[in-house]
Steps between C-alpha positions, in 0.01 A plus 500: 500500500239288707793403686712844621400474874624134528842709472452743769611545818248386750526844673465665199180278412314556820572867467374503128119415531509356152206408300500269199324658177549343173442685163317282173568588193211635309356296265405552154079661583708748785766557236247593231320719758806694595608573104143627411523770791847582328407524158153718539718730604854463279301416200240613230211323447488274285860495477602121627382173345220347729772216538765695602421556871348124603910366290696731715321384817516121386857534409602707864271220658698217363822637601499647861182641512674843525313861442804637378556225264182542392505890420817486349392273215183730439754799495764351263230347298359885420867619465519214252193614300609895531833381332315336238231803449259236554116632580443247790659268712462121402637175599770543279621749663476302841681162397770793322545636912494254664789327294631890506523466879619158533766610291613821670482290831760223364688806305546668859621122691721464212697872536535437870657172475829479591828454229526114520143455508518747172745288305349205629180551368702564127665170548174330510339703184842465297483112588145524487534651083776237462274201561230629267740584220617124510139402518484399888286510748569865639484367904881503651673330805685664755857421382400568115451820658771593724722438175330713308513732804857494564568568111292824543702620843785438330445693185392777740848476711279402833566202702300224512299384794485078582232308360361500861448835522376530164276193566356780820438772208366280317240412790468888539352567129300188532338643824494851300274325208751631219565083451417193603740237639318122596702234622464204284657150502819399257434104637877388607622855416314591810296818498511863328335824479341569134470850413280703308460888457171574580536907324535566150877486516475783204339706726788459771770572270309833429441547928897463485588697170560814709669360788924569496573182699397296271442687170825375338314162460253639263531533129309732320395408163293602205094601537543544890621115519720401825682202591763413716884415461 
């Protein structure tokens, strides 16, 4: 935080001496360099693609430009290729991590949420599955949601929150990247918040398939298939 001494007590300043140093990100030729003194040493030769490196420094560079990020894509994509007995890495296996990690990442934001946000975030992909059934647009407003919400809390024996509060959650997930919520104009209506899940909601369902709070939502059918009540 450029700003953190703004915040300080004067004394405390004076006494601290501070000097401003600001960290870039790498970009993609420092990312590349840093993965090819990794792999001479974690890998065989011959035993990545000669596209794999220069795509998992592009792909760390057009995030954060983070070292880490960057690493961890070349390690999941060779975990990836192990799985699959596969006799070198390839791109494949890259675009298969790094939608591998983006996954785990959301899978990990979604367990730590807390219960309302949980049944919330049901509401939206039972109302969501309820629109497409019937052949409409899948995007939701606010109170189409806090209906469905309420129905779900209900069934569950937990009591609802107002649709003020759940208009803040709703914020929260936005913020979080699991939907998306724009503000768009109804004319004399006035204004409202459309909605859209921006995660496979078949992949939340399975995030939440294990979680007792809000299990008893889930039906399990035939072939692995899940829905909700």
């Amino acid at each position: 935080d450029l700003k953190f001494t703004e915040f300080l007590d004067p004394r405390v300043k004076s006494s601290l001496g501070e000097e401003n140093m600001i960290f870039y990100p790498y970009d993609a030729r420092q990312l590349q360099d840093i993965l090819e003194h990794r792999a001479k040493k974690a890998f065989r030769p011959g035993a990545l693609s000669p596209s794999v490196i220069p795509l998992c420094a592009a792909l760390a560079a057009q995030e954060h430009g983070d070292a880490r990020r960057a690493l961890d894509l070349l390690r999941v994509s060779a975990e990836l290729a192990e799985r699959e007995n596969a006799t070198r890495v390839t791109e494949r296996h890259v675009r298969k991590a790094l939608h591998k990690i983006e996954l785990d990442h959301v899978a990990e934001v979604i367990k730590s949420l807390p219960l309302q946000s949980k049944i919330l975030l049901l509401a939206m992909i039972k109302e969501e599955r309820e629109k497409k059934r019937q052949g409409l647009k899948p995007s939701m407003t606010t109170g189409e949601v806090y209906e469905r919400y309420r129905q779900l809390s209900k069934r569950l024996g937990v009591e609802s929150l107002t649709q003020r509060r759940i208009a803040d959650l709703i914020s929260e997930l936005d913020m979080l990247g699991i939907i998306t919520a724009r503000v768009i104009s109804k004319g004399r209506y006035g204004r409202t918040r459309e909605i859209e899940i921006s995660t496979s909601s078949r992949e939340i369902i399975k995030i939440l398939q294990n979680d007792d709070t809000v299990n008893p939502l889930i039906i399990y059918g035939g072939k692995g298939q899940m829905r909700l009540i």
